[in-house]
N, C-alpha and C positions, 0 to 999 in steps of 0.2 A: 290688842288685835280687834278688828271687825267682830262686834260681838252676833253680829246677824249671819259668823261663819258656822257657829255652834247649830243653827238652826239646818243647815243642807244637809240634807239624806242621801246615803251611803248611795255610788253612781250603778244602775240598775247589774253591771258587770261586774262590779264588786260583789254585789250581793251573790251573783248566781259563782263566782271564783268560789264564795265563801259555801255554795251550796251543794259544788261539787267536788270540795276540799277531799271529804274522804275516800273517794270512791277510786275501784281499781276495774277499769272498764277488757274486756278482754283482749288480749295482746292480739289476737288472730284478726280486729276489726280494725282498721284504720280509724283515725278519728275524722270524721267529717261537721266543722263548726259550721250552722244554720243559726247562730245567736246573735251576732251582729251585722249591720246594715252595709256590709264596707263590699264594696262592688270587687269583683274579682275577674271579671273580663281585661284583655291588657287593653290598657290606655293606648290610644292610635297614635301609631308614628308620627303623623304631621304636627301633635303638642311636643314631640321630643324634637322636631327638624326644627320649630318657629324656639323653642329651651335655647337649645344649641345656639344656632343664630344669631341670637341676644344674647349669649353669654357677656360681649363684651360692656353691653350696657351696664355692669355688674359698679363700673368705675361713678359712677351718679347713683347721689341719692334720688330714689322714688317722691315725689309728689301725691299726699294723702289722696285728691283728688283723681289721683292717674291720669295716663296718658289720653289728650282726645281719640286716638286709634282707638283703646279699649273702649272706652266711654261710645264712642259711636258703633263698635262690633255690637256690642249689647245691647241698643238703641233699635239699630238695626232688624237684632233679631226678636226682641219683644213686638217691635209692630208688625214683622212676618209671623210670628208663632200668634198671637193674639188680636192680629189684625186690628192693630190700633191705629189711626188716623193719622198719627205725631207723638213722639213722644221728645224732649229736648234734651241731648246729652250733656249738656252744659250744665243744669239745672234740676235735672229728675233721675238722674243716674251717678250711680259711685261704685264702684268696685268696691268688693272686702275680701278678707282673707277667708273665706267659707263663708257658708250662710250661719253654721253656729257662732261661730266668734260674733258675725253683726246681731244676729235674734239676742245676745247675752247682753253688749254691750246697747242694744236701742235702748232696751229699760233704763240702761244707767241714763240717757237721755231726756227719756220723757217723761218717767216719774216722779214728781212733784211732791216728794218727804216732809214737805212741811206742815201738809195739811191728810186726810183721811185718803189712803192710796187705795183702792183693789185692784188687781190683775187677772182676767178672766183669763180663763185655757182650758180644752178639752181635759178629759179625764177615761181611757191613760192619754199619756200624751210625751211629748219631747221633753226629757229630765232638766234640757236647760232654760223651757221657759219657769219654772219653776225657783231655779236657782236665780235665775238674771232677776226676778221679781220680790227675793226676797233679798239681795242684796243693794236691789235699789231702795230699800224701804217698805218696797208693796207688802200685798197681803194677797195670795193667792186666792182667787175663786174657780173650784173646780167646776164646772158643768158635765156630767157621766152621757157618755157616749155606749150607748147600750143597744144590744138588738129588737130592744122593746121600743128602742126611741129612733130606729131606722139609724145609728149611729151618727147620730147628728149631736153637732150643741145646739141647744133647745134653749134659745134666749129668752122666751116666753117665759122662763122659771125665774128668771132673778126678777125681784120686786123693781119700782119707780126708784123708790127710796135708797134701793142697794146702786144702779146703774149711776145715783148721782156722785158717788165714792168711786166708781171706776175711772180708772186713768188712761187702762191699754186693754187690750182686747187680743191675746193670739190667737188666730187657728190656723189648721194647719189640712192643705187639700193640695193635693192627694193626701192623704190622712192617714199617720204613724200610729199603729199600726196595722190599722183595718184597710185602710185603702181607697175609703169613700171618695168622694169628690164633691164640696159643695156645690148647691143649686142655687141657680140665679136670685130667686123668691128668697132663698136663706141672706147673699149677701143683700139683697134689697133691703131687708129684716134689721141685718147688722149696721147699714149705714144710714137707713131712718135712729137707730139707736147713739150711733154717733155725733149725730148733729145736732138731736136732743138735748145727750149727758156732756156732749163735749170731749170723748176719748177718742184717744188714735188707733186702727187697727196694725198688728203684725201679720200682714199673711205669709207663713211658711210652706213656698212651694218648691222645693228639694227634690219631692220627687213626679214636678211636672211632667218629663219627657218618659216616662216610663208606662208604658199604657200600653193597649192590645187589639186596637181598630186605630188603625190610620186614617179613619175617613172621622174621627172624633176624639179629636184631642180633648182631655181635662178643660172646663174653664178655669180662667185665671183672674185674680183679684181686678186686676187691671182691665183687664177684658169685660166684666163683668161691673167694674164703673164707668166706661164708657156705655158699656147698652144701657146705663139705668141713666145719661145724662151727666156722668161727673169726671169730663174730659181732663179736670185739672189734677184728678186723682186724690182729691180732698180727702184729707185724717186716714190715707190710705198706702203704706209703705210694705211693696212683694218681695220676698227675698227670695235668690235664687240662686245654683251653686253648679258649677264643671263634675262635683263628683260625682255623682251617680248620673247626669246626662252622660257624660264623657268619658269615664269609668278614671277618676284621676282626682281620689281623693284626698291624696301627699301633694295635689299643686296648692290647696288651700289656696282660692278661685271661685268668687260669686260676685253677687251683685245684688244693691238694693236700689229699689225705685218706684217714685211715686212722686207721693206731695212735695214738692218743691221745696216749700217751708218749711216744713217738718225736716227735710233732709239737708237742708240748710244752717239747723241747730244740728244735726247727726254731724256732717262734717266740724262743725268746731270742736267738738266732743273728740272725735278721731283723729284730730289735728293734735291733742294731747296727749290722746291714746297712745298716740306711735303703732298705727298698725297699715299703714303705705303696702301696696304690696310691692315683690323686688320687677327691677325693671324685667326681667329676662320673664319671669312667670307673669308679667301682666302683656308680654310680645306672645305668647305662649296661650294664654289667653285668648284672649283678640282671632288666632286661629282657628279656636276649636269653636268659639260663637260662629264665625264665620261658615262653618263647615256644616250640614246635616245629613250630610250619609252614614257617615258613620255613627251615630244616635240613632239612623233608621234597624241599621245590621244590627243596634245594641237590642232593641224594642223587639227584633226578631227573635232575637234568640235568649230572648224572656219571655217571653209569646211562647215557644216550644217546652222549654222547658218548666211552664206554667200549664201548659198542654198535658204534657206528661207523667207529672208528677201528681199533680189534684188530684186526678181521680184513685190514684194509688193508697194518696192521704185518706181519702175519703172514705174509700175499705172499712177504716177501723176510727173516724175521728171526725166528727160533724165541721164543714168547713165549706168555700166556695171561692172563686176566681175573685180576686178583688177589681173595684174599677180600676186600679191605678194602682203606682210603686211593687216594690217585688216582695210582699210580704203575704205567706197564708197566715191568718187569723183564727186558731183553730180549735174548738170548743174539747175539753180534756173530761174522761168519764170519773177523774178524781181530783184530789189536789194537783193545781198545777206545779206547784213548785213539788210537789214529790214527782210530778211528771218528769219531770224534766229532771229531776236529781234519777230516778230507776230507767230512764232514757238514756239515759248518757253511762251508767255503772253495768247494764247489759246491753246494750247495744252501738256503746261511742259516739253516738251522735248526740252536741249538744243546741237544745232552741233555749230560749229566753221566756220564762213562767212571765203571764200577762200583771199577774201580780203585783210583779215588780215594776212596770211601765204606769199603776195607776197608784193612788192616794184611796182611803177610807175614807169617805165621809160619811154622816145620817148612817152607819152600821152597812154601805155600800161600798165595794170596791170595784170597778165594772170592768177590771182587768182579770180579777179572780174567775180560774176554770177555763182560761185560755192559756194557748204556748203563740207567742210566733215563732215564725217560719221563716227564714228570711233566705229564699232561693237564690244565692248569689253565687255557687261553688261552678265547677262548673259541670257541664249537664249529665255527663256518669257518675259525677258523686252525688246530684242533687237527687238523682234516679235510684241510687241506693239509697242514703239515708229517707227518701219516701217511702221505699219498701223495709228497714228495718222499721222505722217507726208505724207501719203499718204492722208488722210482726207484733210488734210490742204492745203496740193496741187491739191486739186479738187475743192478748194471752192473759189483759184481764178482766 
């Protein structure tokens, strides 16, 4: 076997299954889960009318590259959402199967095992860049995203000497699980660092469309190397996904795009992978890029029920509205994983200890003493489990 499989840590919901293994929470409370990220709004009819419809494509094998219809909906819509000048769907675009499956398998891509690998990533941060980094060979470097450091990765900390070992670089904006949003000045930061050391970045942006002023959408990687100059998207591959814009995370539906070159060796990689998406979910697809109303009515009615719940949270647990994606980030007056295990065994509702989302390093864990929140139910459960965990944070 892969002996680099010994090395992956147990996946953050295993841990917390294993945390709330014993507990007998009271029958009188419904259980409302706030743990994972998995969108609960229903998916808009017009991905199930364009499903349908393409059913019969079912008789054809898929083409890894996908269909130019998809390749141009996503084209499309990054230079309407990021106002980009041109982007070429031919060349700087590829469908995947979610944006985790392509963040897991770019590493298998771009890291170069033969010689001294590191792989930068915030800290806490997405469990799969971690895994994707240490199965390609890498060597994880975390950077602690802290309220001391304005929850930034602070590239300024890794030495000359260490940046020349780096290979890949993920971050992730809107940012899992605080919510931050890079600034322009920061990507400037990272792709002066790129062109230096020579690595590619991963931006993981998942949860783009999820934001709370319409007159200010998140920047985006892309968008953000066009204003500094680097129309060509150089050492700079965004990944993007239907599930949480679209609420349709069983279509397993994204998209990566950027460096031409770089995604040029991705497709040969995926050409062996076998991960094509099937023809009916890339016609299915194609639609929901297509469509932005219904991702306006989605952002509404996260907007409210982010409205109404904070301040509730707030009661009893240091917290505040994130810029971006649907998670509260929310500081715990104890341990958080007993947080979260005496949460869930008197009151039913379970969140995800921050804990568990980050790594230790230097005697830091920059997850510890937070829970997220992750407001996805929908808005009379999110409303109650804000006032039981408000309960429950007054009673110690």
């Amino acid at each position: 076997m892969n002996p680099d499989l010994a090395r992956l840590q147990p996946y953050p919901f295993e841990r917390l299954r294993r945390l709330l293994a014993g507990n007998t929470p009271p029958a009188a409370l419904s259980h409302i889960n706030l743990s994972i990220g998995e969108p609960k709004h229903a998916t808009p009819k017009l991905i199930f009318e364009a499903l349908i419809a393409a059913l019969p494509t079912l008789s054809s094998y898929p083409a890894t590259l996908g269909t130019d219809v998809l390749r141009e909906s996503i084209a499309d819509w990054l230079a309407r959402r990021y106002a980009l000048p041109g982007i070429d769907p031919a060349t700087q675009v590829m469908p995947v199967a979610g944006s985790r499956e392509a963040l897991f398998a770019f590493a298998q891509t771009v890291v170069d095992r033969t010689r001294a690998a590191r792989v930068v990533m915030p800290n806490p941060f997405y469990q799969i860049y971690e895994g994707a980094a240490l199965l390609a060979g890498g060597e994880p470097l975390f950077l602690p995203c802290t309220p001391e450091n304005g929850l930034r990765m602070d590239f300024g900390a890794v030495d000359a000497a260490t940046w020349q070992d780096v290979q890949l670089v993920y971050v992730c904006s809107p940012g899992n699980p605080h919510g931050r949003v890079m600034r322009l000045a920061e990507w400037g930061e990272l792709f002066d660092l790129a062109d230096r050391h020579d690595f590619v970045i991963a931006s993981d942006e998942c949860y783009s469309e999820i934001y709370f002023d319409e007159s200010a959408p998140p920047l985006g990687g892309l968008q953000a190397a066009v204003a500094l100059g680097r129309s060509g998207f150089e050492r700079l591959v965004a990944f993007g996904s239907l599930s949480k814009r679209s609420n349709a995370p069983g279509l397993r539906s994204g998209y990566v795009a950027g460096d031409a070159g770089v995604l040029k060796q991705f497709l040969l990689y995926r050409t062996y992978h076998g991960t094509a998406l099937s023809p009916a979910v890339q016609a299915a697809s194609a639609a929901a890029w297509r469509d932005e109303a219904h991702v306006v009515e989605n952002r509404r009615r996260y907007a409210e029920k982010f409205r109404l719940a904070t301040p509730i949270v707030q009661q009893a647990l240091r917290t505040s509205m994130p810029e971006a994606a649907f998670y509260l980030w929310a500081r715990t007056p104890i341990d958080d994983a007993e947080f979260a295990r005496r949460l869930h065994a008197q009151y039913n509702v379970t969140v995800l200890p921050g804990s568990f989302l980050s790594r230790t390093r230097d005697g830091l864990n920059p997850g510890a003493g937070f829970v997220r929140i992750a407001l996805v139910a929908e808005q009379a459960e999110v409303i109650e489990a804000a006032r039981r965990i408000a309960d429950f944070g007054h009673s110690l």
